[in-house]
C-alpha positions in Angstrom: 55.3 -0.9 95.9 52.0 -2.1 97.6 51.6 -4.3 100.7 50.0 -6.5 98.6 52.8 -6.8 96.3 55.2 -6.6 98.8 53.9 -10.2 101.0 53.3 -11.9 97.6 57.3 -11.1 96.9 58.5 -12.4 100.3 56.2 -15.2 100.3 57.5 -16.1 97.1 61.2 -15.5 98.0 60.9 -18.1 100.6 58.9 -20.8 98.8 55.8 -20.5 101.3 52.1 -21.6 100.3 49.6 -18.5 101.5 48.8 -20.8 104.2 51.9 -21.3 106.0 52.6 -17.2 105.5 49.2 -16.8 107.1 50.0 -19.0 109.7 53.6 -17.7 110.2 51.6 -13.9 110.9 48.7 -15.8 112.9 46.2 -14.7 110.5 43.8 -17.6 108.9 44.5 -18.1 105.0 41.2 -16.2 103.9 42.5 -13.0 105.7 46.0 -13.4 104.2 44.4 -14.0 100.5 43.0 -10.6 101.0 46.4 -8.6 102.1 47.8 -9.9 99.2 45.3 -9.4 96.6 44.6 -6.0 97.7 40.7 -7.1 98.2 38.3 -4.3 98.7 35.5 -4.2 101.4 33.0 -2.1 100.3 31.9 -1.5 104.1 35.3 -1.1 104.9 37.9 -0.2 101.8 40.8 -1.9 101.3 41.7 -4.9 103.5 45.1 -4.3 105.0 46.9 -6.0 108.2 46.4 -4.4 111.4 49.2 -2.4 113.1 49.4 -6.1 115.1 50.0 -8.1 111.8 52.1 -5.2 110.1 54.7 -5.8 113.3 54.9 -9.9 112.5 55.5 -8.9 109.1 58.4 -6.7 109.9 59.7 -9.0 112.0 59.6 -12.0 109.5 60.9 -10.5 106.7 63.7 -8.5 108.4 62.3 -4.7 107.7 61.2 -2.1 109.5 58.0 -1.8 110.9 58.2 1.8 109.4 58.7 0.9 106.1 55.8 -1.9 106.2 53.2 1.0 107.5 54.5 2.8 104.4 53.5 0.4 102.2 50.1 -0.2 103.8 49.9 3.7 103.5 50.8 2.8 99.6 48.2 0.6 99.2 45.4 2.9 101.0 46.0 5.4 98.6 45.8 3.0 95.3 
């Protein structure tokens, strides 16, 4: 599992619009778009949340922030 797929799941699970997840992790809805689609920079690579944003995520959904690093490492290497 990706980060990508993994934030479209919880955002899913708890019946949230992409806008009130990005505002739950204090991101704007743009940003959050591209965490879940797995958007590619071609400056930068892939767009995932910053160690900042991977901590909120953690903490929202009730994991580890271990476990959500691991999936951003999943999604590097896609």
């Amino acid at each position: 599992m990706t980060i990508s797929e993994y934030l479209k799941m919880e955002r899913q699970k708890r019946c949230l619009t992409q806008e009130e997840m990005a505002s739950k992790l204090g991101v704007s809805r743009t940003t959050y778009a591209t965490y879940e689609s797995a958007w590619v920079d071609i400056r930068y690579g892939k767009r995932v949340p910053a160690p900042r944003i991977a901590r909120k995520i953690a903490k929202l959904t009730g994991c580890s922030t271990e476990y959500i690093n691991q999936l951003i490492d999943n999604e590097r290497k896609k």
